[in-house]
C-alpha positions in Angstrom: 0.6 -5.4 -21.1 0.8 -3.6 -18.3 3.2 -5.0 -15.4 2.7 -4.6 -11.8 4.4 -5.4 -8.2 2.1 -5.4 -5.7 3.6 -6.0 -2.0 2.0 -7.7 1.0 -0.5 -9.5 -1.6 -1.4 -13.1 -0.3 -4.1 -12.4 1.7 -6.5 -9.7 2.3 -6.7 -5.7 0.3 -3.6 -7.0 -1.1 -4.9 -10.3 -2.7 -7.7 -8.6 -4.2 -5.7 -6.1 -5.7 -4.1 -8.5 -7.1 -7.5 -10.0 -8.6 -8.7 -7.0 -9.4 -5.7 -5.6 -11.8 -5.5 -9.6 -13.4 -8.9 -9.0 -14.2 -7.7 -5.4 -15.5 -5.8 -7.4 -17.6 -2.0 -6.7 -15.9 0.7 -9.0 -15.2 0.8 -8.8 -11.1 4.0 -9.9 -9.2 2.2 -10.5 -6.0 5.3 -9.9 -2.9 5.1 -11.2 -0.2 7.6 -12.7 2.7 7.6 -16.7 2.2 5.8 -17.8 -0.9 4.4 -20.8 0.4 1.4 -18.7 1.4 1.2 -17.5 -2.2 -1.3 -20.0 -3.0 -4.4 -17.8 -3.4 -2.4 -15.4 -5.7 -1.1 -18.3 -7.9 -4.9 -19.6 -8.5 -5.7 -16.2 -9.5 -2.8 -16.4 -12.1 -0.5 -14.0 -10.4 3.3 -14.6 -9.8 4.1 -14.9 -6.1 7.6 -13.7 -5.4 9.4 -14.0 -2.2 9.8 -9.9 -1.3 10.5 -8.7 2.7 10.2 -4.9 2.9 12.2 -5.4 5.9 14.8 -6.7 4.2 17.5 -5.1 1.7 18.7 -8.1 0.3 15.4 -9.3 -0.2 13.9 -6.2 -1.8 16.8 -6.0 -3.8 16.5 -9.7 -5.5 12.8 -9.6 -5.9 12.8 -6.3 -7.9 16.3 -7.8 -9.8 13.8 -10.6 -10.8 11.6 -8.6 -12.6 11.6 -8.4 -16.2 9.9 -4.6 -16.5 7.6 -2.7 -14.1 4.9 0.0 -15.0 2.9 0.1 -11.1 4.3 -0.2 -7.9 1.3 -0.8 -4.9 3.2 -0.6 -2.2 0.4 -2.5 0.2 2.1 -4.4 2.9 1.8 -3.1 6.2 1.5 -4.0 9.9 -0.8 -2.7 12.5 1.8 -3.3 15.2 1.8 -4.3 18.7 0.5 -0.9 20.4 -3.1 -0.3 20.0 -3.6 1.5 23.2 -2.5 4.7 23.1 0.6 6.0 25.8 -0.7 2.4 27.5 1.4 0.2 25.9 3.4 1.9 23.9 7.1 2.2 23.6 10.2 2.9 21.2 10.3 -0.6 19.9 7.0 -0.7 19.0 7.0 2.1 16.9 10.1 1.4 15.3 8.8 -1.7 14.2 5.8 -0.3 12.9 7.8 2.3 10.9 10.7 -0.1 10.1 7.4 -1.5 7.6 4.7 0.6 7.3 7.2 4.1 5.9 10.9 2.9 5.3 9.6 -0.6 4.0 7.6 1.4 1.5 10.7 3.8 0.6 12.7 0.7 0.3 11.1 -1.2 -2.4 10.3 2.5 -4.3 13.6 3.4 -4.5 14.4 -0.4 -5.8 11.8 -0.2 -8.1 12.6 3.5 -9.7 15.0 2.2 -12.1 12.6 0.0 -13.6 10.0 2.6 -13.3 11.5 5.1 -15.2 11.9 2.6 -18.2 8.3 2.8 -18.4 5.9 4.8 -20.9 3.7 5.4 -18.0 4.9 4.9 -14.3 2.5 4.4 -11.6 2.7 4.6 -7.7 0.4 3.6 -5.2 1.1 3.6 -1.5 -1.8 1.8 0.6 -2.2 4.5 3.1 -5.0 4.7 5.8 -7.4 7.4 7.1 -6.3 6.7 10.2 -3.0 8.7 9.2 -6.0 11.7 8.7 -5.9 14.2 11.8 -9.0 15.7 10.8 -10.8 12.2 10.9 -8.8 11.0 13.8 -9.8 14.1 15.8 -13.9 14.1 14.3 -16.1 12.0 16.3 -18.3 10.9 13.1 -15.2 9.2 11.6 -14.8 6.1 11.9 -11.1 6.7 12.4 -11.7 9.0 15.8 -11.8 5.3 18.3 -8.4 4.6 17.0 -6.3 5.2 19.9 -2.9 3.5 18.6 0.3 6.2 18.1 2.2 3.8 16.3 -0.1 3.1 12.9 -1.3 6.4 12.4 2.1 8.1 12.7 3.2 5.8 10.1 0.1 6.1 7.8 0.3 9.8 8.5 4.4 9.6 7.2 2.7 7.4 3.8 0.7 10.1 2.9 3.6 13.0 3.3 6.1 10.9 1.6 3.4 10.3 -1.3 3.4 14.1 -1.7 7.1 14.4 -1.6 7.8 11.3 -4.0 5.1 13.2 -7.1 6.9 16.2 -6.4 9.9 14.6 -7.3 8.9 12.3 -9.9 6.8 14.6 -12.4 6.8 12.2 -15.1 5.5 9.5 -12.8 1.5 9.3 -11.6 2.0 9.0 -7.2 -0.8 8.7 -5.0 -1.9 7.5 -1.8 -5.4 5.4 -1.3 -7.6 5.6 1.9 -8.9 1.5 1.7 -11.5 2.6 4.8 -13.0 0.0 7.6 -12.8 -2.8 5.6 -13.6 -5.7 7.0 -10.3 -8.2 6.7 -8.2 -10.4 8.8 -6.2 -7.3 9.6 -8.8 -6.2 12.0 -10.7 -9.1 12.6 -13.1 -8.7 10.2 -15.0 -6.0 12.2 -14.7 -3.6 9.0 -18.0 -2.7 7.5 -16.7 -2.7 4.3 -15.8 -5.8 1.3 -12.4 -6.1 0.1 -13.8 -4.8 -3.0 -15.3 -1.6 -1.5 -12.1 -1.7 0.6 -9.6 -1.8 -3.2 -11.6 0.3 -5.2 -9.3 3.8 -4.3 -6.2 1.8 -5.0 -7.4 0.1 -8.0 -8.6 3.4 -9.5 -5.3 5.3 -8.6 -3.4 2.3 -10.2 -4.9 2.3 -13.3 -4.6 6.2 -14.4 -2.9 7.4 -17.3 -0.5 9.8 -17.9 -2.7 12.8 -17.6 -4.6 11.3 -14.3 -3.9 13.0 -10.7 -0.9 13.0 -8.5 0.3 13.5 -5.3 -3.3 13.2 -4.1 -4.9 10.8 -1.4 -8.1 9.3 -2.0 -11.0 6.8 -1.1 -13.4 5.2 -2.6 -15.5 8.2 -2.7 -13.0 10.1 -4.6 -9.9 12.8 -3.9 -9.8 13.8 0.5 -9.2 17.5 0.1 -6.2 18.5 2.7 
């Protein structure tokens, strides 16, 4: 059986994730911060554990919990409180974005490589975003070009470098970095015009590759975004 963490995952891209690799046939942890909101992941058969990305101590006795670990889908995120460009933003509010969104994410990976490397065939994924794209955020026909926030794309734009640098590192492992697109969840109000499903379908693919699948590669639904 294959065993995998997936963090941020009670509600959301992250909850179906979760439903999708159980139905995959995985063992999912599901993280999240308090697992009293783990209820949807429980029914679907997963095992909630109590997991802050924010937090050392609690990164470091969530992964200590865990008997073996083949995937890591490092999910959680947070859009943060500036949305409006140079309008409201300001150093805190980008530090808090990144605090999750980049050194959350290198937090629980670096936790999680020990275990990782006991595996036949390791598996990242890291939940990044096209709004983290220049390209799109500068081309009018994406639907990433309205976004004016600073904070969420610098740090989706920092996910996608990192997942570069991480499979350069880690040859033996499979790292890669999904696109979920305008998916229509409580993140955004529900204003996405895409399902959960359409929304998972990048980072369920990336998460189930063999050995021999791609790395250090960002993709979407549609398949690999070319740099």
């Amino acid at each position: 059986m294959t065993t995998t963490l997936i963090t941020g995952a009670n509600r959301g891209l992250g909850l179906e994730t979760t439903r999708r690799l159980i139905a995959a046939g995985h063992i999912v942890f599901a993280g999240m911060r308090d697992t009293a909101a783990g209820a949807g992941s429980r029914a679907l058969g997963a095992i909630p554990l109590a997991l802050d990305v924010t937090d050392r101590a609690s990164v470091d006795a969530a992964v200590a919990s865990l008997p073996e670990l083949d995937v890591l889908v490092n999910n959680a995120g947070v859009l943060g409180a500036s949305r409006q460009g140079t309008h409201d933003l300001d150093a805190e509010s980008m530090q808090q974005t990144l605090d999750t969104n980049v050194v959350g994410l290198v937090r629980v990976t670096q936790a999680c490589l020990p275990l990782l490397r006991r595996s036949a065939a390791p598996v990242i994924v890291n939940v990044a975003s096209g709004v983290g794209w220049p390209r799109w955020l500068s081309t009018p026909v994406h639907d990433e070009f309205s976004v004016l926030g600073i904070p969420y794309a610098a740090s989706k734009a920092a996910v996608i470098a990192l997942t570069v640098q991480y499979a350069k590192s880690l040859p033996e492992f499979r790292v890669n970095a999904s696109d979920p697109g305008y998916t229509a969840t409580e993140f955004n109000g529900y204003s996405g015009h895409q399902t959960v499903e359409e929304g998972t379908d990048a980072t369920v693919m990336l998460a189930t590759v063999g050995p021999d699948g791609p790395t250090g590669e960002f993709h979407n639904r549609s398949g690999r975004i070319d740099y």
